[in-house]
Backbone as a printed PyTorch tensor [residue, N CA C, xyz], in Angstrom:
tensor([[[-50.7530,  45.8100,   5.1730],
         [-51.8310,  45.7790,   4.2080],
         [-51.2730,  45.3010,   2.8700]],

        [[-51.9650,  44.4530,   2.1290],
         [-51.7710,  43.9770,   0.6040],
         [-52.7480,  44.4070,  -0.1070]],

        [[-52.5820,  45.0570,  -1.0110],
         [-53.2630,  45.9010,  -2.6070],
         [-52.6480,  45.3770,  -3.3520]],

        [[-53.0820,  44.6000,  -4.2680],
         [-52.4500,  43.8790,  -5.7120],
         [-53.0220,  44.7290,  -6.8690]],

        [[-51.9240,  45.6080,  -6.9590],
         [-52.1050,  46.7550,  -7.7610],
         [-50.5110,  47.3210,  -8.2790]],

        [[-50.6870,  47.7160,  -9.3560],
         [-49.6270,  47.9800, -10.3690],
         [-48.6590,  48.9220,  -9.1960]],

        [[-46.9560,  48.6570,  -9.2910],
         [-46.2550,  49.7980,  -9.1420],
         [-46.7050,  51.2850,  -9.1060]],

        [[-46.8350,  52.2290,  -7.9130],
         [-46.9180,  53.5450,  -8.1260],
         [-48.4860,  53.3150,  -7.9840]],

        [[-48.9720,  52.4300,  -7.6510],
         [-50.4160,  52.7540,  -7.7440],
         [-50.6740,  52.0640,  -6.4280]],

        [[-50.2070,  52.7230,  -5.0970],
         [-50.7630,  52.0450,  -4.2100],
         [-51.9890,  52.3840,  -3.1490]],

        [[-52.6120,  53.8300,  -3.9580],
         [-53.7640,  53.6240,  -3.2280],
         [-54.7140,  53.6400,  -4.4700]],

        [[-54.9060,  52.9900,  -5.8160],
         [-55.5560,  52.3720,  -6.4500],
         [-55.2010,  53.0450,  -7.9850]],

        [[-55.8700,  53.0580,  -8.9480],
         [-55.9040,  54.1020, -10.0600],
         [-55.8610,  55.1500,  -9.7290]],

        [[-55.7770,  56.0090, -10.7950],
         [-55.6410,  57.4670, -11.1660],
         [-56.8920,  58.1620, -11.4730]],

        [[-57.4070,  59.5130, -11.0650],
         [-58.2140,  59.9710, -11.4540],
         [-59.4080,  59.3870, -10.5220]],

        [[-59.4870,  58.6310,  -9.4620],
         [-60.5720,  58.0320,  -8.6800],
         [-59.9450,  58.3360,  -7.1310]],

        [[-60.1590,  59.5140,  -6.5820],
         [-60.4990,  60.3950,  -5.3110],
         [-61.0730,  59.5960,  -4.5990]],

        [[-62.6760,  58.9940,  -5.0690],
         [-63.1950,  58.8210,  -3.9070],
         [-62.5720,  56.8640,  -3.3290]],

        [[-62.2530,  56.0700,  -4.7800],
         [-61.7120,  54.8310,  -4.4320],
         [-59.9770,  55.2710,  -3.2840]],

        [[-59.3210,  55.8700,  -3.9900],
         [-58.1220,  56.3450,  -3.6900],
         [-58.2020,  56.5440,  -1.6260]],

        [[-59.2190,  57.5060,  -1.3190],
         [-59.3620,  57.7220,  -0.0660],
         [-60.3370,  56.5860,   0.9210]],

        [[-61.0820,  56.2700,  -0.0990],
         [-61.3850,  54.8030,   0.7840],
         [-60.6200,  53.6350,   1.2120]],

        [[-59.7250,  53.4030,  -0.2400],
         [-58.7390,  52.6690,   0.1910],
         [-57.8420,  53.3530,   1.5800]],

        [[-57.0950,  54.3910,   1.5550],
         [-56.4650,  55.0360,   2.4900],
         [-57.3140,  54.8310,   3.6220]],

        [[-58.7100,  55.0810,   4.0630],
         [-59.3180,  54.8580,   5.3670],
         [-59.2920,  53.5900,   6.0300]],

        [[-59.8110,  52.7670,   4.9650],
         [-59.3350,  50.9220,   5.3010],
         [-58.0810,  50.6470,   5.8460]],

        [[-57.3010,  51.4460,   5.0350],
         [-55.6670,  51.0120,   5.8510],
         [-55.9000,  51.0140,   6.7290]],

        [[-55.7090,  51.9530,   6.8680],
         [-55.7360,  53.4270,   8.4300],
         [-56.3870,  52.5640,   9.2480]],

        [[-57.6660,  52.0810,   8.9640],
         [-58.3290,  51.6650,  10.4580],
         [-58.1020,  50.3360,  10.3810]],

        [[-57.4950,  49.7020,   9.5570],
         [-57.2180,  47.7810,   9.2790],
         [-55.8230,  47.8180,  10.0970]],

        [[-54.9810,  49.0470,   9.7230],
         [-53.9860,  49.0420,  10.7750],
         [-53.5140,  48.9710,  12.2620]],

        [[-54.7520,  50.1460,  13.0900],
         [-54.7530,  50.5740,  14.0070],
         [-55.5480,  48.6730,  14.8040]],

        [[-56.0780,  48.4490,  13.8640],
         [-57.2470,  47.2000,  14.2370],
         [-55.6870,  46.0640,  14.7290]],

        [[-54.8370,  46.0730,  14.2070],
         [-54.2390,  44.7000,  14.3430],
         [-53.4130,  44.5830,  15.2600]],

        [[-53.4300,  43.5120,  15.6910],
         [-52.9250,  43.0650,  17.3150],
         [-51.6940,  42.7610,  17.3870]],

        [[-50.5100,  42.5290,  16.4080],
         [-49.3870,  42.5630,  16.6080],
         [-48.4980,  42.5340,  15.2330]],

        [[-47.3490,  42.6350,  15.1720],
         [-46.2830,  42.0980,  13.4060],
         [-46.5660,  40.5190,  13.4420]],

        [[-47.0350,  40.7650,  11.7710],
         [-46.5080,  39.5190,  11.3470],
         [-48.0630,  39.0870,  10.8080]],

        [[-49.1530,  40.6820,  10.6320],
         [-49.7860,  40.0920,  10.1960],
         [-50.4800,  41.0490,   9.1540]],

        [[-51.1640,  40.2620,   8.0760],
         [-51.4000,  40.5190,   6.6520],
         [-52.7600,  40.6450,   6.4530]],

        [[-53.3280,  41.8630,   6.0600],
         [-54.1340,  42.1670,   5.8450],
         [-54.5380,  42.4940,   4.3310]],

        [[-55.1000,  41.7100,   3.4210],
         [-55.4230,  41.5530,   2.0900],
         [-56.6770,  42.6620,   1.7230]],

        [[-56.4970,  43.5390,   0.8630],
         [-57.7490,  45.0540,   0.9280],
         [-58.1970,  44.1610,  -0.4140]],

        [[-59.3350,  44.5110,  -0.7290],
         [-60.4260,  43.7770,  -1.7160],
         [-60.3100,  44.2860,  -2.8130]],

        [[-59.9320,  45.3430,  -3.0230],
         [-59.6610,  46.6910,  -4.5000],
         [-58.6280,  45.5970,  -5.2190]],

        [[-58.9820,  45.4970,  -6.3800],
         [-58.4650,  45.0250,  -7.6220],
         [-57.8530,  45.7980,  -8.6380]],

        [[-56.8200,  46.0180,  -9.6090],
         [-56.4650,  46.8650, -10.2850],
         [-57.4670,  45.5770, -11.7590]],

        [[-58.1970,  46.7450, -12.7250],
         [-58.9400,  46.4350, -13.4710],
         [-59.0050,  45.0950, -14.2040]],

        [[-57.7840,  44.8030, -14.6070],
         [-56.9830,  43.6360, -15.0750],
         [-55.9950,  43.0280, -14.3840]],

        [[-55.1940,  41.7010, -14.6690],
         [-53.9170,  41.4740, -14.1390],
         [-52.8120,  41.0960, -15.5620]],

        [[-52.9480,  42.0400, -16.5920],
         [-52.2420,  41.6720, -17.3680],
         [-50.4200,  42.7950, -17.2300]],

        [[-50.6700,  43.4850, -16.2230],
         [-49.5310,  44.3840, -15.6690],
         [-48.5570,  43.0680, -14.4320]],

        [[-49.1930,  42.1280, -14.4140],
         [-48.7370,  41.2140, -13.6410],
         [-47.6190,  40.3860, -14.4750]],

        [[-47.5200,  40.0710, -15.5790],
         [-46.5430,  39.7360, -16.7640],
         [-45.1710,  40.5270, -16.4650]],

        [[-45.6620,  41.7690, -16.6910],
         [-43.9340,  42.1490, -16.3410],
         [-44.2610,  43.7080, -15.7720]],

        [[-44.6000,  43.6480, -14.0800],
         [-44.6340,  44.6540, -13.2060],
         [-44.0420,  45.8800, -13.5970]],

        [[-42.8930,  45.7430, -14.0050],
         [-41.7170,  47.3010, -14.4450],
         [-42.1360,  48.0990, -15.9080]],

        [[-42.9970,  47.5820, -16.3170],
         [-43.0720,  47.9800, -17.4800],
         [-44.1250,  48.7600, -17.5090]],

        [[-44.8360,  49.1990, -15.7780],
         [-45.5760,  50.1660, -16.1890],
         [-45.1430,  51.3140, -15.5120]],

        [[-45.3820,  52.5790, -16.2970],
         [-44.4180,  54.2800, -16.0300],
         [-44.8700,  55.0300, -16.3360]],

        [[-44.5970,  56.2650, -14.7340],
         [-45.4070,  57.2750, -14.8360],
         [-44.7520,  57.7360, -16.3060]],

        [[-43.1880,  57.5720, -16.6060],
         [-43.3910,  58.2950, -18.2660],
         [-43.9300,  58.2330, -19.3340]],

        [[-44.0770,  57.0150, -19.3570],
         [-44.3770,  56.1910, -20.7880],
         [-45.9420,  55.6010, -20.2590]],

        [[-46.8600,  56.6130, -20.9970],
         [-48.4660,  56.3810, -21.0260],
         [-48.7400,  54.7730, -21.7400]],

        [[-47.9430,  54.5890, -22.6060],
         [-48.2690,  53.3900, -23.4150],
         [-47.5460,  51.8610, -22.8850]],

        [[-46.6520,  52.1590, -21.7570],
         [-46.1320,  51.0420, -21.3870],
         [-47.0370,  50.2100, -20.6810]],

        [[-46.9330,  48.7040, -20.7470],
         [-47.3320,  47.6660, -20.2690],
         [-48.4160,  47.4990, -21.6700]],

        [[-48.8700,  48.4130, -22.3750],
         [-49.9600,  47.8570, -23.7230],
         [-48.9270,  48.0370, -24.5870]],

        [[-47.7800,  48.6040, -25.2230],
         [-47.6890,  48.4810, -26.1940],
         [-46.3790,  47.4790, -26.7350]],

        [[-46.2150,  46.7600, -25.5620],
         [-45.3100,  45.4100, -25.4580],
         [-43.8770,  45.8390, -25.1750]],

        [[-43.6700,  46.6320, -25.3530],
         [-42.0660,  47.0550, -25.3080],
         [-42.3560,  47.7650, -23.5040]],

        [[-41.4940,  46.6950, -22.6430],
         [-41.2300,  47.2910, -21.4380],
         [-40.5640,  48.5620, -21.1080]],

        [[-40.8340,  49.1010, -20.3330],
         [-40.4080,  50.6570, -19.9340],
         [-39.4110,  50.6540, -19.3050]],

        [[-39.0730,  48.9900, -18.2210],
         [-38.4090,  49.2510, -17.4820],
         [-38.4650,  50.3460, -16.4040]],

        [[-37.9200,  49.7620, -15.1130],
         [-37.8230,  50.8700, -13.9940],
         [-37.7510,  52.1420, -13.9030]],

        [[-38.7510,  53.1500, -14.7300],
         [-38.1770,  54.7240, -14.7390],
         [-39.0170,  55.5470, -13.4240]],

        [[-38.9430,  54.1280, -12.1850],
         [-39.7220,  55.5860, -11.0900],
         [-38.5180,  56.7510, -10.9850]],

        [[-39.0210,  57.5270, -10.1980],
         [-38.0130,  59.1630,  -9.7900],
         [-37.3090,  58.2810,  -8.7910]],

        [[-36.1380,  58.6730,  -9.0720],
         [-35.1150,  58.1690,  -7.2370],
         [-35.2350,  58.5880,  -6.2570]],

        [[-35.5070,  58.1120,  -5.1620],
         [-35.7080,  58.7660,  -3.9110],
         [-34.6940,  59.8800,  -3.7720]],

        [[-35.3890,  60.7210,  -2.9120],
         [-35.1090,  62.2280,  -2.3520],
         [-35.5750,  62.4630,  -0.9850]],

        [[-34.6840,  62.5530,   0.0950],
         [-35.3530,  63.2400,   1.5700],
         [-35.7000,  64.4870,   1.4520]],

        [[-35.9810,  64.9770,  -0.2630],
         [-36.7210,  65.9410,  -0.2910],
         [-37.7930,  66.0230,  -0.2100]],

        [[-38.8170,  67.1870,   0.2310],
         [-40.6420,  66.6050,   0.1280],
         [-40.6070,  67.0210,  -1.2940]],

        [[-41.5930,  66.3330,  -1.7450],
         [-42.4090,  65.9970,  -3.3680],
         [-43.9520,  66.7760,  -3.4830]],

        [[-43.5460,  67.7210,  -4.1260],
         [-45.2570,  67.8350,  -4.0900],
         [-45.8440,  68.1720,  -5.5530]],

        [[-47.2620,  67.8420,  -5.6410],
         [-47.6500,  67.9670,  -6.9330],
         [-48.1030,  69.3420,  -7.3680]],

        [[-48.0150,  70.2000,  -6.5360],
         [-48.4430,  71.3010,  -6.7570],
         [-48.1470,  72.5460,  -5.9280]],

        [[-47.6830,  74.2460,  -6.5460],
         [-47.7180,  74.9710,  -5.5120],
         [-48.6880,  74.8950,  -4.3460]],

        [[-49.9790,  74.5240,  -4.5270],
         [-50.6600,  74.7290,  -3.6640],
         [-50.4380,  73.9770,  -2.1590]],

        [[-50.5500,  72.5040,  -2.9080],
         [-49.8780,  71.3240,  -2.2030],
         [-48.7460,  72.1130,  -0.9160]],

        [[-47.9710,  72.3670,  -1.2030],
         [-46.6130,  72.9320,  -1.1770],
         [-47.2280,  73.9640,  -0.1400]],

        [[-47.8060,  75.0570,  -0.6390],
         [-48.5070,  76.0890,   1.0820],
         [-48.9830,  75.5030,   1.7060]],

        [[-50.0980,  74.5100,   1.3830],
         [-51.0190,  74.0270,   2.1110],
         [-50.1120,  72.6910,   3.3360]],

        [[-48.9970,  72.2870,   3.1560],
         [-48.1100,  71.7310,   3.9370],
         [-47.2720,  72.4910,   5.0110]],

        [[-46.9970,  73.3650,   3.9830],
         [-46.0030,  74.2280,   4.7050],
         [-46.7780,  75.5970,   5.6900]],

        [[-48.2110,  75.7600,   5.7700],
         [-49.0460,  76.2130,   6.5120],
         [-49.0930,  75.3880,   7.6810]],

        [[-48.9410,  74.2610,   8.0850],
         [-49.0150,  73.4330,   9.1150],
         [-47.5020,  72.6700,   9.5600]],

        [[-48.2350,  72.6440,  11.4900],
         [-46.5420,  71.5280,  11.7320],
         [-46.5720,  70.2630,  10.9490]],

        [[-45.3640,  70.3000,  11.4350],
         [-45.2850,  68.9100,  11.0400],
         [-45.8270,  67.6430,  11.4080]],

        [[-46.5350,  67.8780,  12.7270],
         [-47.1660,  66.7830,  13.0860],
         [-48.6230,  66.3680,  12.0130]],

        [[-48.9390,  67.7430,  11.9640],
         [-50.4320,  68.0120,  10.9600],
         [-50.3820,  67.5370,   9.4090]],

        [[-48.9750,  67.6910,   8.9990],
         [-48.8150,  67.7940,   7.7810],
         [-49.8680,  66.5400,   7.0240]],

        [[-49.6610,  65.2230,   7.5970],
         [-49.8840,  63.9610,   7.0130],
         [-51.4630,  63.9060,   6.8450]],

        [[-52.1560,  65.0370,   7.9900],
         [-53.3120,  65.0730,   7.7170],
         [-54.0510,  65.6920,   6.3230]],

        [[-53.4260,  66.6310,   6.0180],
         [-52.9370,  67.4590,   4.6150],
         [-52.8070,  66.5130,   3.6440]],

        [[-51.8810,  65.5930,   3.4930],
         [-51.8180,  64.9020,   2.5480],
         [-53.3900,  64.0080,   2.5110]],

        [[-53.7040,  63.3420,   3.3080],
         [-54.5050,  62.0870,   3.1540],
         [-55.4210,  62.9050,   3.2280]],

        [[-56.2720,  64.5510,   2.8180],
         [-57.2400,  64.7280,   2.6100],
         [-58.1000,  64.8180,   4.0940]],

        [[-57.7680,  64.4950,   5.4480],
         [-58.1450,  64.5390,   6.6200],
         [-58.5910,  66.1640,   6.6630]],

        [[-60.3320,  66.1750,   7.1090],
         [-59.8860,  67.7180,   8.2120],
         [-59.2540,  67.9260,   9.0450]],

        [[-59.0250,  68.9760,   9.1960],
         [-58.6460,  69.3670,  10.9870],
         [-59.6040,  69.3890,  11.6100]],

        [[-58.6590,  68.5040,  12.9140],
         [-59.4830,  68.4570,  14.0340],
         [-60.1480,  68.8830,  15.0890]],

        [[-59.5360,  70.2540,  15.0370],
         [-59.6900,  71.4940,  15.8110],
         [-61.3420,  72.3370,  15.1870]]])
């Protein structure tokens, strides 16, 4: 799948749930849909502007003002960790209440299927 959308923003903006999980369903079923590697599936969601397209790195979860206030931020994502990440205690039970097979359903907002 291709989303032409800022670093860190790959299932769309912030603060938009219901775009965020639509995008995620499109994957999901644009994925399962395709018949072999090697092929590219372009999602229609636009990030508002393309003026983050100038210089990609310069936008950060630290720095609220980077990419508008001209001075690049440079690369400050978090470094990977084979630790799990979560945004919240709750997050955090609500994972750790389920196997691991379930977990991913947890994240992407899925009911259970049971």
């Amino acid at each position: 799948m291709f989303l032409d959308v800022p670093l860190g923003h790959t299932t769309g903006g912030p603060n938009d749930p219901e775009t965020q999980r639509s995008i995620v369903r499109t994957g999901l079923q644009a994925g399962a849909a395709m018949a072999g590697p090697g092929t590219i599936i372009d999602l229609p969601w636009r990030w508002r502007d393309d003026g983050w397209k100038a210089d990609p790195l310069s936008w950060s979860r630290r720095r609220q003002d980077a990419g508008q206030s001209g001075k690049p931020a440079g690369d400050t994502r978090t470094a990977r960790s084979p630790e799990p990440r979560y945004q919240s205690d709750g997050d955090r039970a609500a994972a750790e209440a389920r196997s691991h097979d379930e977990q991913c359903l947890v994240c992407l907002g899925i009911p259970d299927p049971s």
